[in-house]
N, C-alpha and C positions, 0 to 999 in steps of 0.2 A: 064108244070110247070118247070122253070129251078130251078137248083140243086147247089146253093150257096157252093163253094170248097172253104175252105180255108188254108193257109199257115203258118204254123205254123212256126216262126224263132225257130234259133238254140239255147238249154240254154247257157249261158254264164257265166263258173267262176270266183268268186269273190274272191277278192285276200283280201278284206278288214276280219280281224276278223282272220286269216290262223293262223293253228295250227304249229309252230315249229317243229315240228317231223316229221320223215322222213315219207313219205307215206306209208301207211299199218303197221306203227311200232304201237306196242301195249303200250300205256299210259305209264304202268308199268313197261315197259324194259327201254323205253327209258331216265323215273325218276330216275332210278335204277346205271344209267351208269351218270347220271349227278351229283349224290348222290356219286360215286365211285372217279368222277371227283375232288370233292372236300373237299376227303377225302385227297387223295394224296396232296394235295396242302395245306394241313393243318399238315401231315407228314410231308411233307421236311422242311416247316417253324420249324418244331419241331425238326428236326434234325439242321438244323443250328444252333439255341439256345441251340443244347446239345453241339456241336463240341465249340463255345464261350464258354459258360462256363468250359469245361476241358481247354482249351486254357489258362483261364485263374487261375487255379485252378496250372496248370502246372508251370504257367509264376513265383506264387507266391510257389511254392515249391521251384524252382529254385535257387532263391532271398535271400531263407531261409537259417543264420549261418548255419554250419556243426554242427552236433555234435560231441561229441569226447569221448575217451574210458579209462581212468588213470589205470598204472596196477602197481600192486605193487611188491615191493620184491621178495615174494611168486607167482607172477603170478598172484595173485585176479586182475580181472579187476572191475573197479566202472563205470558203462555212468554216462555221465553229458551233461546236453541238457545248450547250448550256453547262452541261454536265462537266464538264473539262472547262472551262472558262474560265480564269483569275480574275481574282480584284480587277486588275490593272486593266483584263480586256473590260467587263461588266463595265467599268468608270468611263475607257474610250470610248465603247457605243454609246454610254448615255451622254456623254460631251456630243456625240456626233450627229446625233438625232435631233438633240435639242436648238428651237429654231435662234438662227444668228440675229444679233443685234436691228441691223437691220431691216428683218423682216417682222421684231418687235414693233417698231417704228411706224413701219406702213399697218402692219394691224393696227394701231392703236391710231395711226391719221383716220384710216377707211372710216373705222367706229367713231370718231367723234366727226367725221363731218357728216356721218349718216343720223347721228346723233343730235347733234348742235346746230346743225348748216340748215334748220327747220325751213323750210321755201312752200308757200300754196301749192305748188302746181305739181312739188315732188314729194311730199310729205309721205302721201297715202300708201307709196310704195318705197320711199326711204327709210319711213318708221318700223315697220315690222324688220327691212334688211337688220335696222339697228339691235332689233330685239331676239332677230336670229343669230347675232353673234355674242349673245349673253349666255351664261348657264343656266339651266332649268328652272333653280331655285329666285336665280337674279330676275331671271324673262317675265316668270309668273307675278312677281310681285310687282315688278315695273309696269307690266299690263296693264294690270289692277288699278294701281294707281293712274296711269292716260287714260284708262278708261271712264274714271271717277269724276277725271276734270276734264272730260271731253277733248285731250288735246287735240288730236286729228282732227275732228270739226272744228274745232275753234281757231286752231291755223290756216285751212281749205277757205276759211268766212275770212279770215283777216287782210288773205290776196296781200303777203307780204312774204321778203326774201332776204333770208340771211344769209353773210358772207364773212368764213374764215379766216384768219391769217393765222397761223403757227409760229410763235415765238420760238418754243423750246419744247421736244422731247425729251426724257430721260429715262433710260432704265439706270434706275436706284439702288435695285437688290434683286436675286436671282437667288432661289432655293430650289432643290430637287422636282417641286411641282407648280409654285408659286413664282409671279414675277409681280415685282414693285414700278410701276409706271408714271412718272408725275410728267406734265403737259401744260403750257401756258398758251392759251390762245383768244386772241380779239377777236371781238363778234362788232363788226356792223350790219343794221337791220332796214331797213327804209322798204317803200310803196314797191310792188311787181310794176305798173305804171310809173317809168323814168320823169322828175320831175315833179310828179306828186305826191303830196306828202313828206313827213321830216322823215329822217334819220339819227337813229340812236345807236351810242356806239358804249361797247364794256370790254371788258378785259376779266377773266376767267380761269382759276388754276384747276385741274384737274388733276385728280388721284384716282389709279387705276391698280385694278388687284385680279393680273390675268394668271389663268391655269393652263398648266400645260396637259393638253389632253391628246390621242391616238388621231395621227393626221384623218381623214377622211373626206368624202366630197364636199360634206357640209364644215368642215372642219379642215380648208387645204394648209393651212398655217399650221397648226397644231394649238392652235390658242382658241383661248374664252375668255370671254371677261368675267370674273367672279364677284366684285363689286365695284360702285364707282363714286366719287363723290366731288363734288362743282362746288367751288367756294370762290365770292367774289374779289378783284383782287382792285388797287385804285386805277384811275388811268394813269399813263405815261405822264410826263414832267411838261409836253407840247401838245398832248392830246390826242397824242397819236402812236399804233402797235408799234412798239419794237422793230428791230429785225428778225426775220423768220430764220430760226432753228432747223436744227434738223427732223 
């Protein structure tokens, strides 16, 4: 009696139905970690939404009038928040800020004798003082110009010294940002070497057109000069300045 063998084929895996998870990974780790997945992904979206909102929280602090601080007399200071402010305070603070007569005056001596009082020996480091108390647009062009006609070398080589006298200050006119400054002052110039050499003597009116800008270290006055212009004027009747002004 023959003995019927038969062949059993090979099983074959079915790909239909396949579980996602890595082989042999247990259910629950690998939920665990897809759970973890998009938790993160729910964090950052929640940080982007916080960093926008301070963004914008920041934008409108910004934006926001200043407040300001009224002190009296005695030293009592009052706040007063912008928003609630009348005419009436808005016009005191800007009267109270703005610099006194005064302290017009000495700005405007400091700058013309750092200006005009041209000397060898202090030039090199009174000319630029001159040119840092100008406005941007003033500074740049006046550079320009010394630089063009060499004045700092040409006064350094000359070993000569000029000396001030102040006739007359004025403030003229005073607008919300603007101040009108006219000034009258004698220049005598002669030799560094006493004795040697003449001496030549003028008289000079100056028109100044200072801005009022935010006090700061470089700015402890409040003031800049916005233009300036030097026109000559005759001598005195005996040849000699005036009385000095204020």
């Amino acid at each position: 009696m023959r003995k019927e063998t038969r062949t059993e084929s090979p099983a074959r895996l079915s790909t239909t139905g396949r579980d996602p998870a890595p082989p042999g990974s247990p259910p629950a780790v690998w939920a665990a970690f897809a759970a973890q997945s998009a938790w993160k992904s729910w964090a950052i979206a929640g940080l982007l939404c916080l960093v926008g909102l301070q963004s914008i929280a920041l934008a409108r602090l910004a934006s926001r009038p200043p407040e300001f601080v009224l002190v009296d007399a005695a030293g009592r200071t009052t706040p007063v928040r912008r928003s609630v402010a009348t005419d009436a305070i808005l016009k005191l603070v800007a009267d109270k800020t703005r610099p006194p007569e005064m302290t017009v005056v000495r700005f405007t001596r400091d700058f013309l004798h750092l200006a005009l009082a041209l000397n060898s020996t202090t030039v090199e480091a009174n000319w630029p003082a001159a040119l840092a108390m100008m406005s941007p647009a003033l500074r740049h062009r006046v550079e320009g110009e010394a630089a063009a006609q060499r004045l700092v070398e040409t006064y350094v080589k000359a070993q000569r010294r000029t000396e001030l006298t102040f006739e007359e200050i004025v403030l003229e006119d005073r607008t919300p940002t603007l101040l009108s400054v006219r000034a009258i002052v004698a220049r005598r110039t002669g030799s560094l070497v006493a004795g040697s050499g003449g001496t030549a003597s003028d008289r000079v009116e100056v028109e100044l057109a200072e801005r009022l800008v935010a006090p700061t270290v470089e700015r402890p006055d409040g003031l800049e000069v916005e233009e300036w212009r030097v026109a000559p004027l005759p001598p005195t009747r005996h040849g000699s300045p005036g009385p000095t002004g204020r």
